[in-house]
C-alpha positions, 0 to 999 in steps of 0.5 A: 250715626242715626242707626248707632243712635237708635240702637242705644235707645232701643237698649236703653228703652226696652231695657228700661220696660223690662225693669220697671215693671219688674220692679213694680210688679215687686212692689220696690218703688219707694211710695214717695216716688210713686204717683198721686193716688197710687193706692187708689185701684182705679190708679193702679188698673190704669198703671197696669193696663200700660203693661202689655203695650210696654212689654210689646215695645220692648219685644219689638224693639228687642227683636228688630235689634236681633233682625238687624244683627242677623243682616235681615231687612225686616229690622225696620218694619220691626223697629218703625213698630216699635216705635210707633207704639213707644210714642203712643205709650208715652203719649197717652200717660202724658194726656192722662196726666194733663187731663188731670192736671197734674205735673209731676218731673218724676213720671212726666220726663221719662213719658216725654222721652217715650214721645220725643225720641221715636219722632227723630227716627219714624220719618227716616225709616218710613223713607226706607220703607217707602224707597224700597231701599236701606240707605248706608247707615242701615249696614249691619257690618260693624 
């Protein structure tokens, strides 16, 4: 259960990177969507500088995807990685947001997710680094 589930939030996630900054680097966000200042370059350097962290998680969470279809155990190791780097992306948005005090539901939900959902899953496969050993869930037979 706890693996189907990670696998569908690292599709969900790593997908959702690849398309957003797809989208921002097209300019299609509607300026009304967008976050306060967005015009402002510092604004727009600190959105960008996001950029190589988010396309990491993506490629890690991608890759640890293929891993575990490939039967290799290195999937985890990949996937902690992944996550790991998903909380602290999330994490440092939302600081930055608090810092200026400012609470937007549009940019601060999808950030929350980016902290939150990595907490249900880091403890479970750091256990398996630590055991040595995959538990049942890890199986890759489908």
């Amino acid at each position: 259960m706890r693996l189907k589930a990670l696998r569908a939030l690292f599709w969900i996630t790593d997908i959702g990177f690849l398309l957003y900054w797809g989208i921002t680097a097209l300019k299609l966000i509607p300026p009304e969507w967008l976050y306060n200042d967005y015009t402002n370059p510092i604004l727009v350097a600190w959105n960008w500088s996001f950029m190589p962290i988010d396309l990491f998680i993506s490629l890690t969470g991608l890759y640890s995807l293929y891993l575990h279809g490939k039967g290799r155990s290195a999937w985890v190791g990949w996937s902690l990685i992944s996550l790991v780097l998903t909380f602290s992306s999330g994490l440092l948005a939302i600081s930055f947001w608090a810092v200026r005090g400012e609470f937007d539901p549009a940019w601060w939900t999808p950030n929350v997710y980016l902290m939150i959902y990595p907490l249900f899953f880091i403890p479970w496969l750091v256990s398996m680094l630590g055991s040595g050993k995959p538990d049942r869930s890890t199986s890759v037979a489908r």
